[in-house]
N, C-alpha and C positions, 0 to 999 in steps of 0.2 A: 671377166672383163664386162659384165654384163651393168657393174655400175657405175661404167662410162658413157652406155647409152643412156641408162636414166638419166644422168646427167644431160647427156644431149639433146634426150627427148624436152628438159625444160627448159633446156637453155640455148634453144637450135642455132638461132641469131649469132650464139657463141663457140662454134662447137670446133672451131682451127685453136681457139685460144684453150678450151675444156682439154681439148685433147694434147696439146703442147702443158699444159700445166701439169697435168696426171703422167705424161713421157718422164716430167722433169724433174715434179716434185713429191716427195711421198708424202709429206702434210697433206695435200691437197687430195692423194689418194687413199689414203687414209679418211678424208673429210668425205668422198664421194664413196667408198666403203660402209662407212655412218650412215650418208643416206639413202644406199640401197637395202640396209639394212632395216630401216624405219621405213620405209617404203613399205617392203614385204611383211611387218611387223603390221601394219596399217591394215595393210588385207586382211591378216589372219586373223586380226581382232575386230572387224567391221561388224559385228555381231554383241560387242559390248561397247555400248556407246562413251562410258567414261573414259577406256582403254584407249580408243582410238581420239578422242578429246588431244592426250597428254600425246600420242604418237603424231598428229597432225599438229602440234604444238612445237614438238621436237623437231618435225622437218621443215615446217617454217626458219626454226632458229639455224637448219643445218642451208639451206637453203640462200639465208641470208648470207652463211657466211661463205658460200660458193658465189654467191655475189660478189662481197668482196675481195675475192682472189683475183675473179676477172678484172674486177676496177683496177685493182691494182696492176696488174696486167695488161689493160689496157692503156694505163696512167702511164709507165712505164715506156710502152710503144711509140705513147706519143710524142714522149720526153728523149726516146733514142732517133725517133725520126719527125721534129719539125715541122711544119707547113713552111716553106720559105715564104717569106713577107716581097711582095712586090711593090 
């Protein structure tokens, strides 16, 4: 489970919805799988600059799309619970 905290670690501000999405859904853990795996890929290549280009390339993309899992999750939250209008 440790690519729950990575996730966490980036997305602290998120981390009741990171951790509800990963309980719920396995695309999303799957997705955060991805990039703990590009993550530790990232370390082990910091030593070949081209290598690590294409791996810090990759967790931008995977990152983005841990984005928008929240947004949608958050979209979602807002849409089941309103502001009531006064």
């Amino acid at each position: 489970m440790s690519e729950l905290a990575t996730v966490i670690r980036k997305f602290p501000a998120h981390e009741l919805i990171v951790r509800r999405l990963y309980a719920r859904m396995p695309e999303f853990r799957s997705v955060c799988d991805d990039y703990e795996t590009a993550k530790s890929a990232l370390e082990r290549w910091r030593h070949d600059d081209r290598k690590m280009q294409e791996f810090q390339h990759l967790i931008e993309e995977i990152e983005a799309e841990i984005e928008e899992f929240i947004e949608v999750a958050l979209s979602t939250l807002r849409h089941a619970h309103p502001k009531e209008e006064t």
